[in-house]
N, C-alpha and C positions, 0 to 999 in steps of 0.2 A: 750572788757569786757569779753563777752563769745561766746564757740562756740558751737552748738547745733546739733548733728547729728540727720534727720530724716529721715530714710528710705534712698531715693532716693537724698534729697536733704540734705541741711546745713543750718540752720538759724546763722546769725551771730550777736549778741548784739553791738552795737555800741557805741563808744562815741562822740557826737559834740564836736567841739573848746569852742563852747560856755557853754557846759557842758550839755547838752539834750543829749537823748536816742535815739538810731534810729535802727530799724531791717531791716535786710537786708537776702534775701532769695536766696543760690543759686545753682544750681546743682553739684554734687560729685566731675565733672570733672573741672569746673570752682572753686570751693577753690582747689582743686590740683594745679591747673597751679597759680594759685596766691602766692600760698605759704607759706600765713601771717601766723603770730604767735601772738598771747596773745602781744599788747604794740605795732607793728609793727603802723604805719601812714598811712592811705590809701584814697584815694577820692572815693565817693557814688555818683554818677549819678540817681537818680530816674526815672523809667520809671510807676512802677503806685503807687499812693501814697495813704495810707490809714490814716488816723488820727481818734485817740480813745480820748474822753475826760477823764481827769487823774480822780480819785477818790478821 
């Protein structure tokens, strides 16, 4: 969806299969080596998960 430069790191906007929303957080050098582009298919691994309830 999006990609968010901050500082040091990259937040990356997500989209599930099933059409949910997911952030993903990662350092400069890890979206370098990845590559992705805006539409690109990718798998998310979660190591620590946060959950906000919607509004």
């Amino acid at each position: 969806r999006r990609v968010i430069p901050l500082g040091g790191s990259v937040r990356v906007e997500l989209e599930a299969r099933t059409g949910g929303a997911l952030e993903a957080e990662l350092d400069r050098d890890a979206w370098r080596a990845l590559a992705l582009q805006v539409g690109d298919g990718a798998t998310a691994v979660p190591r620590a998960v946060r959950v906000f309830p919607a509004h």
